[in-house]
C-alpha positions as CSV (number, residue, x, y, z in Angstrom):
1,X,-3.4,-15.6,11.7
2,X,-0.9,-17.1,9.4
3,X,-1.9,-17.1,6.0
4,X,-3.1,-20.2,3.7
5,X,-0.6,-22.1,2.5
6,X,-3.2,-23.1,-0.9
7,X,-3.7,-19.4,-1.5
8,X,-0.5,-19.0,-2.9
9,X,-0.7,-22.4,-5.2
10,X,-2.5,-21.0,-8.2
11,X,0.0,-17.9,-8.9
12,X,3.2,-20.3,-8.5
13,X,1.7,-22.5,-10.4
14,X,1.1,-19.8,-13.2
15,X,4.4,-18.4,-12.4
16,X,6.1,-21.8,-12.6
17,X,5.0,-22.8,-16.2
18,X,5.4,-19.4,-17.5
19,X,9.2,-19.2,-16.1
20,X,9.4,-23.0,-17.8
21,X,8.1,-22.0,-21.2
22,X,10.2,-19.0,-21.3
23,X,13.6,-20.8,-20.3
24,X,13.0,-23.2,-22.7
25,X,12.2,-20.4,-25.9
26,X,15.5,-19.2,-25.3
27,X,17.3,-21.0,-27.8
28,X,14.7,-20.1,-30.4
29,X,13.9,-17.1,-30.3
30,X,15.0,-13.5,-31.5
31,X,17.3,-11.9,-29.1
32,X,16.3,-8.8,-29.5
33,X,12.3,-7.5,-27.8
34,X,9.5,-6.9,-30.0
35,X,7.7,-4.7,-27.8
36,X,8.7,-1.4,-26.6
37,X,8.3,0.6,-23.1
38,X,5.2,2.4,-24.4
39,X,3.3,-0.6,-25.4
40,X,3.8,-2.6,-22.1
41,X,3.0,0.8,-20.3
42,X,0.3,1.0,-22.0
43,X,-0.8,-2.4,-21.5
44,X,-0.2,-2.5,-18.0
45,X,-1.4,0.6,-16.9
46,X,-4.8,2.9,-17.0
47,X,-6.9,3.4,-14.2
48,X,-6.3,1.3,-11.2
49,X,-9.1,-1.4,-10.4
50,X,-11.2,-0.6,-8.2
51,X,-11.4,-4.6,-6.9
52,X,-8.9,-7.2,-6.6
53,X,-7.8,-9.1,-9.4
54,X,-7.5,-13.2,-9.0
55,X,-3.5,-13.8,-8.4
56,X,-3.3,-16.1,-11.1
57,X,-5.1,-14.1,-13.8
58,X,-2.4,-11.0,-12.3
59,X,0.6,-13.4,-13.2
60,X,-1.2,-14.4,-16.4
61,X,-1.1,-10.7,-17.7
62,X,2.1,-10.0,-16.0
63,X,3.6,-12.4,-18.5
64,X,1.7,-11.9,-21.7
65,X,2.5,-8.7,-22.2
66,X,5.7,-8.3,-20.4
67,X,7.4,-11.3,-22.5
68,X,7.3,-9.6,-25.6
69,X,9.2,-6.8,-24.4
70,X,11.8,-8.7,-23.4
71,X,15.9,-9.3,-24.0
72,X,16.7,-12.7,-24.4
73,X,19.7,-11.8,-22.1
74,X,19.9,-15.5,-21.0
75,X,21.1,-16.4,-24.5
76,X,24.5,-18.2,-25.6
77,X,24.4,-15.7,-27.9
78,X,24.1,-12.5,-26.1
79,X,27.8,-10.9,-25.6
80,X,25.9,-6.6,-25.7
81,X,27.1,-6.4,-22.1
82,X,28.6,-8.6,-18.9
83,X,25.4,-9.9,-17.8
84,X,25.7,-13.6,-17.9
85,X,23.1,-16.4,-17.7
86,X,21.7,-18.0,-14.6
87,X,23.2,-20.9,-13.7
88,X,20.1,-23.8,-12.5
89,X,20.8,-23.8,-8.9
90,X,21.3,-20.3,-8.7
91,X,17.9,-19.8,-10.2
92,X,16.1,-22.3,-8.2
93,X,18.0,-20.7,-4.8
94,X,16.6,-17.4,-5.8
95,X,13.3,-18.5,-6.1
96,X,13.5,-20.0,-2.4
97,X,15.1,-16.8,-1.3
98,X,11.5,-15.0,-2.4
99,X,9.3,-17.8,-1.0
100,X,11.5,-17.7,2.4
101,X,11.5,-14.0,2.7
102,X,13.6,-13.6,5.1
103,X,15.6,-9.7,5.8
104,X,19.2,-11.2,5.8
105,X,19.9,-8.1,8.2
106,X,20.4,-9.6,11.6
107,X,22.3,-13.1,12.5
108,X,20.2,-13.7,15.5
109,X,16.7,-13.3,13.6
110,X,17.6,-15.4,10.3
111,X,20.5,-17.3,11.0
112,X,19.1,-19.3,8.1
113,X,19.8,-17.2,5.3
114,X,22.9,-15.7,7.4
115,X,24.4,-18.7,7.7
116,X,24.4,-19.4,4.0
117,X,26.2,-16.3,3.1
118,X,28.8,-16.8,5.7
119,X,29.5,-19.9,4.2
120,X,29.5,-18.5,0.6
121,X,31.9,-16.0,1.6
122,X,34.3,-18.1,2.9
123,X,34.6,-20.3,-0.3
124,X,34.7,-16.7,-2.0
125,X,37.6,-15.8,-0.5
126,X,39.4,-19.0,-0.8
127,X,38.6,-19.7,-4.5
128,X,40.0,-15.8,-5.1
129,X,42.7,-16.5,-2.7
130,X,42.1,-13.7,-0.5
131,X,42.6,-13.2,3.1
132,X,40.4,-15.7,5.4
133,X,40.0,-12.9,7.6
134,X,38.8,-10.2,5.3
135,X,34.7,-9.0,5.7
136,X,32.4,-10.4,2.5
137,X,29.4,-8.4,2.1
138,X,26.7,-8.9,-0.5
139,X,25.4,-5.8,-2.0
140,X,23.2,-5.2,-4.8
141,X,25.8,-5.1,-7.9
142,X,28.9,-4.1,-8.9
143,X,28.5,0.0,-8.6
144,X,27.1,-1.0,-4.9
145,X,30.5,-2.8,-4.4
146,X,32.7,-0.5,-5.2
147,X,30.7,2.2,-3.2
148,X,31.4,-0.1,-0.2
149,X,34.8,-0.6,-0.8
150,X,35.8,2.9,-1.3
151,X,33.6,3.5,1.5
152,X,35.5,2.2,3.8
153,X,39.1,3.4,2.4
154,X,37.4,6.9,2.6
155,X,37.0,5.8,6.8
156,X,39.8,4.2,7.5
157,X,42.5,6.8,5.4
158,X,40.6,10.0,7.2
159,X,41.2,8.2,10.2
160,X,45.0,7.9,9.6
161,X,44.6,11.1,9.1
162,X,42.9,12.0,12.6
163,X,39.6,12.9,11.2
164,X,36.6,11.6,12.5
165,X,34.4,11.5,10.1
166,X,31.6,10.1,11.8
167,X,31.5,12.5,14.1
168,X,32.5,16.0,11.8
169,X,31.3,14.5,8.6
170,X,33.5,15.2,5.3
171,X,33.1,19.4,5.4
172,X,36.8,20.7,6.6
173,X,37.8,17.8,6.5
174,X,41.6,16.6,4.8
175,X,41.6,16.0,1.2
176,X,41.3,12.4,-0.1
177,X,43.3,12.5,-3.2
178,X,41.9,9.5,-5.4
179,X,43.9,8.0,-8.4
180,X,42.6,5.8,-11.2
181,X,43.4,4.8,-14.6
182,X,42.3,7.1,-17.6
183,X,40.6,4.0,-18.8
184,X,39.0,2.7,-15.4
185,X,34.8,2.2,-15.2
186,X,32.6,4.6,-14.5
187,X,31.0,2.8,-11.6
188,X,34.4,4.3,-9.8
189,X,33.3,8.1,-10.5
190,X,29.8,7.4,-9.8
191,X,30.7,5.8,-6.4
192,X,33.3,8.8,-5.8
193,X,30.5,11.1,-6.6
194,X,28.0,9.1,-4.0
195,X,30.8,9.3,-1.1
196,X,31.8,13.3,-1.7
197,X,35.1,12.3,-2.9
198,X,34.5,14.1,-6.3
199,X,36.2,12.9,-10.0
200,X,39.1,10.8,-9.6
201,X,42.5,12.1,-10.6
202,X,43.3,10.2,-13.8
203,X,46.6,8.3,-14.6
204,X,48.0,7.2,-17.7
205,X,46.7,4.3,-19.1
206,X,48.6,1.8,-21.9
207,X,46.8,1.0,-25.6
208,X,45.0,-1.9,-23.6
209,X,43.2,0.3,-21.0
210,X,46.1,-0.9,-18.0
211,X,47.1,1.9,-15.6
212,X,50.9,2.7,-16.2
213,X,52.7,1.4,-13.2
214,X,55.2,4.1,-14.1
215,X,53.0,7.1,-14.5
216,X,51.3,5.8,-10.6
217,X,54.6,6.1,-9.2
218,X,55.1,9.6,-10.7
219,X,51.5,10.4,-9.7
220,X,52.0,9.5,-6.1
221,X,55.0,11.6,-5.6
222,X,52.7,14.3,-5.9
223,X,50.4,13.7,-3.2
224,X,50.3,14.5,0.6
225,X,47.5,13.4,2.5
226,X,44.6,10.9,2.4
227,X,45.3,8.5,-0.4
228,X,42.8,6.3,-2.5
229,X,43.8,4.5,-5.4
230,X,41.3,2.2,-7.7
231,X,42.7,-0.6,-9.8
232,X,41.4,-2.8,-12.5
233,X,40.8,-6.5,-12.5
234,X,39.1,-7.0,-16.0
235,X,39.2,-3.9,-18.4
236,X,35.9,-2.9,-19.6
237,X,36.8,-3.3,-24.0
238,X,39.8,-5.1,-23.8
239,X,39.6,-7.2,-20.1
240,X,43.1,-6.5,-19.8
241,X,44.4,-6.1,-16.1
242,X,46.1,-4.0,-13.8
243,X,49.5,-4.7,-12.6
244,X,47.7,-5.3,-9.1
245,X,50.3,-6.3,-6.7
246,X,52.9,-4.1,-8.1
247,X,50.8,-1.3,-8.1
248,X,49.8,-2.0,-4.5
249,X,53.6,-1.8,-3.3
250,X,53.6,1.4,-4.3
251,X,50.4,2.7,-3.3
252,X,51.3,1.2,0.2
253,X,54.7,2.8,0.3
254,X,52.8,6.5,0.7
255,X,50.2,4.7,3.4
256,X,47.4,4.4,0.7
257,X,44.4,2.2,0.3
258,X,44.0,-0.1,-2.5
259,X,40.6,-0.3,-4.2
260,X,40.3,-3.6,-7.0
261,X,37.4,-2.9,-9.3
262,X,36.6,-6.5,-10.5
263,X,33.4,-6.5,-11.5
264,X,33.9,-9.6,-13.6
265,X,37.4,-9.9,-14.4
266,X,38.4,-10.6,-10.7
267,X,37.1,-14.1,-11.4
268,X,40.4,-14.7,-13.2
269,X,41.3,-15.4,-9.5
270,X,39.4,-18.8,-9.4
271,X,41.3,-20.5,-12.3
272,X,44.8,-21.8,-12.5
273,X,44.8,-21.5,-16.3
274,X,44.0,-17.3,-15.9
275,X,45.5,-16.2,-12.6
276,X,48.6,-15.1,-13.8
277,X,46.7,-12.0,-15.1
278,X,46.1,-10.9,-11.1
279,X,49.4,-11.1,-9.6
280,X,49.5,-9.9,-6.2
281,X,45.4,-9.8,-6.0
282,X,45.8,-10.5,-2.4
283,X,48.2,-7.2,-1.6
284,X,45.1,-4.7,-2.3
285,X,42.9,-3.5,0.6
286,X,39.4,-3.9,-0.8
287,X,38.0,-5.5,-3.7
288,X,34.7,-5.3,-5.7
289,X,32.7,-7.6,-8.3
290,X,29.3,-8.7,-9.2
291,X,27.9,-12.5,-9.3
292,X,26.0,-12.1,-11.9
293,X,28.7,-11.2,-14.6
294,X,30.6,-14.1,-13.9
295,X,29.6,-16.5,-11.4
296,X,25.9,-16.6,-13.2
297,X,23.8,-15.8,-10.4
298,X,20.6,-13.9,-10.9
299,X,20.7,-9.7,-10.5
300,X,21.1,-8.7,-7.5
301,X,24.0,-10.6,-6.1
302,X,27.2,-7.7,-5.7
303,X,30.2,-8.9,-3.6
304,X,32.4,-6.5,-1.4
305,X,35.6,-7.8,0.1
306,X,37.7,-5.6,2.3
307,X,40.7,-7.0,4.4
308,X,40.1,-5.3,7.3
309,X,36.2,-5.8,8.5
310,X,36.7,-3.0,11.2
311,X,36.8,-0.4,8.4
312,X,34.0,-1.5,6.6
313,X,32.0,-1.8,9.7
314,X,33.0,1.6,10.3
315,X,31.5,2.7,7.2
316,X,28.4,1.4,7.6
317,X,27.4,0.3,11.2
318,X,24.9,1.7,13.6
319,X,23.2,0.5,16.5
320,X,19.9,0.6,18.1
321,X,17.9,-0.3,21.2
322,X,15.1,-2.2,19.3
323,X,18.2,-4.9,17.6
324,X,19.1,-8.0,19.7
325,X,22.7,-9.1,18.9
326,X,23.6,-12.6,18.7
327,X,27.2,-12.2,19.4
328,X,30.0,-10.0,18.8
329,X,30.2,-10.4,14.9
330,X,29.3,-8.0,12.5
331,X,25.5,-8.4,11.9
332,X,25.2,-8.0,7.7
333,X,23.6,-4.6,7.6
334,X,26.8,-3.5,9.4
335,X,28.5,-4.5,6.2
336,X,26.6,-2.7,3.6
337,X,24.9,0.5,2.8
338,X,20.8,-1.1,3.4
339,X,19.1,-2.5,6.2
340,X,16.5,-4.4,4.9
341,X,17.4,-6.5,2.1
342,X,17.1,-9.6,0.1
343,X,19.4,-12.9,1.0
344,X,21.2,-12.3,-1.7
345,X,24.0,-14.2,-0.9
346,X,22.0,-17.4,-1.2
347,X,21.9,-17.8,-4.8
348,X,26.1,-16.7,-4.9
349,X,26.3,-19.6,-2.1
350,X,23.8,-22.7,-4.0
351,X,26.0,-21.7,-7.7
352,X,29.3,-22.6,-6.1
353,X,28.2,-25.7,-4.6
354,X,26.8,-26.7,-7.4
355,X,30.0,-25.9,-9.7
356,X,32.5,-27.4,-7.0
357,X,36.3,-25.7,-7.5
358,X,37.1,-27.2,-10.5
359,X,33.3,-25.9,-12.0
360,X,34.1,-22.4,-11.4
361,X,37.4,-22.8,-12.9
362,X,36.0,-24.3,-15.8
363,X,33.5,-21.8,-16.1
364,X,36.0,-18.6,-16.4
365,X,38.2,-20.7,-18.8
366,X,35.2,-21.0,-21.3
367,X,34.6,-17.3,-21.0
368,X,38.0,-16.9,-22.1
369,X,38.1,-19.6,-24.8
370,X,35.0,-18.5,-26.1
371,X,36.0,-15.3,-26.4
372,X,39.4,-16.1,-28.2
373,X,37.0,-18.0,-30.5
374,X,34.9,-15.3,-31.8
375,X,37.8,-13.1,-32.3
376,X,39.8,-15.5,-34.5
377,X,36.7,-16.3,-36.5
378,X,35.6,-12.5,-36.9
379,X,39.4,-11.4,-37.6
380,X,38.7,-13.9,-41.0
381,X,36.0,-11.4,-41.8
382,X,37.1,-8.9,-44.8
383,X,37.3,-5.9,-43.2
384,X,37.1,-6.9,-39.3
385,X,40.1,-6.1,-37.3
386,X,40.6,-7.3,-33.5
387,X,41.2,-4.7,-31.7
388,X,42.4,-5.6,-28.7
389,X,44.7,-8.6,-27.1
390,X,42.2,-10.7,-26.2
391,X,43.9,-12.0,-22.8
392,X,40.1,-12.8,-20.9
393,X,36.0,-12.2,-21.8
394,X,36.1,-9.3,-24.0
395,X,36.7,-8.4,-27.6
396,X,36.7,-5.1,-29.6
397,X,36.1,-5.1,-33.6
398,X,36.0,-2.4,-36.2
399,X,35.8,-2.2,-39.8
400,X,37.4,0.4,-41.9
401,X,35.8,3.3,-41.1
402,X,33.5,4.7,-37.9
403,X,31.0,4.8,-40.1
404,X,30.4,0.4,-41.5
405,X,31.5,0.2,-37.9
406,X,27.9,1.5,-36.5
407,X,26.5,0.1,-39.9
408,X,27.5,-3.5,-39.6
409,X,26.5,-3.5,-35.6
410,X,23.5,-2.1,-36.5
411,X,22.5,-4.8,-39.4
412,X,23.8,-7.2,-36.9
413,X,21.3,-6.1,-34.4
414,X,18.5,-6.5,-36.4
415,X,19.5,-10.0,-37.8
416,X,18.4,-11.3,-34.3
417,X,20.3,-14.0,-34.2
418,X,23.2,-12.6,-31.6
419,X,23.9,-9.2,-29.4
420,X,27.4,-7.6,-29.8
421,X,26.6,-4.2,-28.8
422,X,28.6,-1.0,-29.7
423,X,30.9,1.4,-27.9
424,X,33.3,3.8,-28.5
425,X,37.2,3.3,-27.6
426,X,40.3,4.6,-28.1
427,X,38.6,6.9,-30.3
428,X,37.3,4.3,-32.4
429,X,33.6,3.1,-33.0
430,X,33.6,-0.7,-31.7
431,X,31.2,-3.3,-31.6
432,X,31.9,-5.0,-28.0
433,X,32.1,-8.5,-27.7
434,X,31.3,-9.7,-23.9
435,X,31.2,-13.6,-23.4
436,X,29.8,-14.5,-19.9
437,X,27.4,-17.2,-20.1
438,X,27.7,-20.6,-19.0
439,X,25.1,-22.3,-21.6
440,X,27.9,-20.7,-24.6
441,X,28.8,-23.4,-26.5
442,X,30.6,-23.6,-29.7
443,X,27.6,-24.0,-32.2
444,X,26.5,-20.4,-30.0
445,X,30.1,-19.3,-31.4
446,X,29.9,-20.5,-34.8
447,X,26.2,-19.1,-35.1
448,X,27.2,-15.4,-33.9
449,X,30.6,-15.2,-36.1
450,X,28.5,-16.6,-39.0
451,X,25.9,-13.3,-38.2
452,X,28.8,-10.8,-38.0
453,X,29.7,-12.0,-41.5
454,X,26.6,-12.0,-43.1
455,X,26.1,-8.0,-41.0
456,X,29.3,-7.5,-42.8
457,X,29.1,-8.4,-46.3
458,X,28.4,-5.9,-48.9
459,X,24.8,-5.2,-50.3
């Protein structure tokens, strides 16, 4: 028996006006939570009822003491990490992707949701002017995407190298020498460290976190074998770029595979003002980045794009005598490293309709501008220095010494009034500017340089 529609109308309802009231306290309140782990722990937990609980009264709870505890991560004034804000459709796509519920595994049992990814992709890969023909899979995030990606350079270069590593798995098998910039993310180790591959080799990077083009070349002489090489779209402090296409020639040139970690800077791709910072995008072989950062989807909205589809099905595709195939193409859990899972790519597919070409264009320009913003207006600061060229999202500051560095973050912090969160780089103590929400505006900017000043004046 299929259940009762009405039973499911009190804790929407509940849900619905909690997810309104929250939305709309954004703007007012504190970014930082005024709770802590133990407290909703606490709250939420004890002994397990022994009876149900009415639905309502569960969401009710949920969100009275869960609030508290809370980031305002949705902010205009949150720049502690790449996260971004959720873009209206996006949200309200996300919430029919729950209600709908659909495993977005198989074409022939929910073309629906399938059919709606297929369709995201395809504007993906035009609007980063990719190949047509390359395989869009949506994974979880941006470590999940470069997993994938690498995943199926580790098939298809063990293949070259007459390997099967389906068959012999990765014990005796060639050595996959991996290359990557001394300043790369660490979503490339931790995906190297998920496929066997081990650390990366490390290449010489220049004072803005860009692997040396010169130092790769001198690098690759050096190697026989299985090659993998991960670039940069988007450095992590300063969003400064790799020299992608030029560093693909060469990679190529010693029969290579080129890996593009882009978790949000590949989005430079989409905007005639910023794609001269991605020259030759299109020569790498896959290429990794997360919705959320950028495109201002909800969590859970990774993209992996790799040029040839046969690889990446290689990596990840199985069959069994219980799944009905529709046709030929790749079903989506052939694509990715799950079976079941959410249709994720619905939310990616409802924020680019609803942003149009020239929307998501506009959208990575603002991130830029912003960003340009808050450095000119913090550089006025006594004491401030801009670390870094500010070329895309991201800005570095420091004061005089390590020390008011942490200090002046820290009194920031507590103001409440923005999030700049601190790092370390080029053996400096920084406070990390990261602007990637689309509700930023320039009162958001005035309001957050206005903080670091007050964080930074003396008393």
């Amino acid at each position: 028996m299929s259940p009762d529609p009405a039973a499911y109308d009190a804790a929407l309802d509940r849900a619905d006006a909690h997810a309104r009231a929250w939305l709309a306290g954004i703007p007012q309140r504190p970014l930082p939570p005024t709770s802590d782990v133990e407290a909703v722990a606490a709250a939420l937990g004890g002994s397990l009822p022994d009876g149900p609980t009415d639905p309502a009264e569960v969401i009710d709870l949920l969100a009275r003491v869960v609030e508290p505890g809370l980031m305002s991560m949705g902010s205009g004034r949150f720049f502690g990490w790449v996260i971004g804000g959720t873009l209206p459709a996006a949200l309200g796509a996300d919430w029919l992707v729950s209600a709908w519920d659909q495993n977005a595994a198989i074409r022939f049992a929910t073309p629906g949701v399938v059919g709606a990814e297929q369709a995201a992709g395809a504007w993906l890969l035009d609007l980063l002017g990719l190949p047509q023909s390359a395989q869009v899979a949506f994974v979880t995030g941006g470590t999940t995407a470069n997993f994938a990606g690498l995943a199926a350079g580790r098939q298809r270069v063990l293949e070259a190298a007459g390997w099967d590593l389906d068959r012999n798995g990765l014990s005796g098998s060639p050595r996959v020498t991996v290359l990557a910039g001394a300043d790369r993310h660490v979503t490339i180790d931790i995906a190297l460290r998920y496929l066997g591959l081990g650390a990366p080799t490390l290449v010489e990077a220049d004072d803005q976190g860009r692997i040396r083009p010169d130092a790769l070349a001198a690098a690759l002489a050096t190697v026989e074998g299985p090659l993998i090489v991960a670039l940069q779209a988007g450095n992590l402090h300063s969003g400064a770029f790799d020299a992608i296409g030029e560093c693909a020639d060469l990679v190529h040139k010693k029969g290579g595979w080129v890996h593009v970690d882009g978790a949000f800077g590949l989005w430079a791709a989409t905007s005639p003002r910023q794609r001269h910072l991605v020259p030759g995008l299109e020569r790498a072989d896959s290429w990794a980045t997360d919705a959320h950062k950028s495109l201002n989807t909800p969590y859970d909205c990774g993209v992996s794009i790799v040029r040839d589809p046969a690889a990446l099905r290689a990596a990840f595709g199985f069959s069994a005598a219980y799944l009905i195939r529709a046709d030929d193409d790749p079903d989506p859990y052939e694509t990715v490293p799950e079976f079941s899972r959410r249709a994720r790519g619905v939310p990616v597919w409802a924020a680019l309709r609803s942003l149009g070409r020239e929307g998501v264009a506009a959208l990575v320009d603002a991130f830029v501008a912003n960003a340009q913003a808050i450095a000119a207006g913090i550089s006025e600061i006594p004491g401030a220095q801009v670390l870094n060229d500010v070329v895309y999202s991201q800005v570095c500051v420091a004061f005089e010494s390590d020390e008011r560095t942490r200090a002046v973050t820290e009194r920031l912090l507590a103001d409440g009034v923005t999030w700049m969160s601190g790092s370390t780089w080029k053996g400096r103590a920084v406070m990390r500017v990261s602007v990637s929400n689309w509700s930023t505006d320039d009162e958001d900017v005035r309001l957050s340089i206005d903080a670091v000043r007050r964080a930074a004046a003396p008393g």
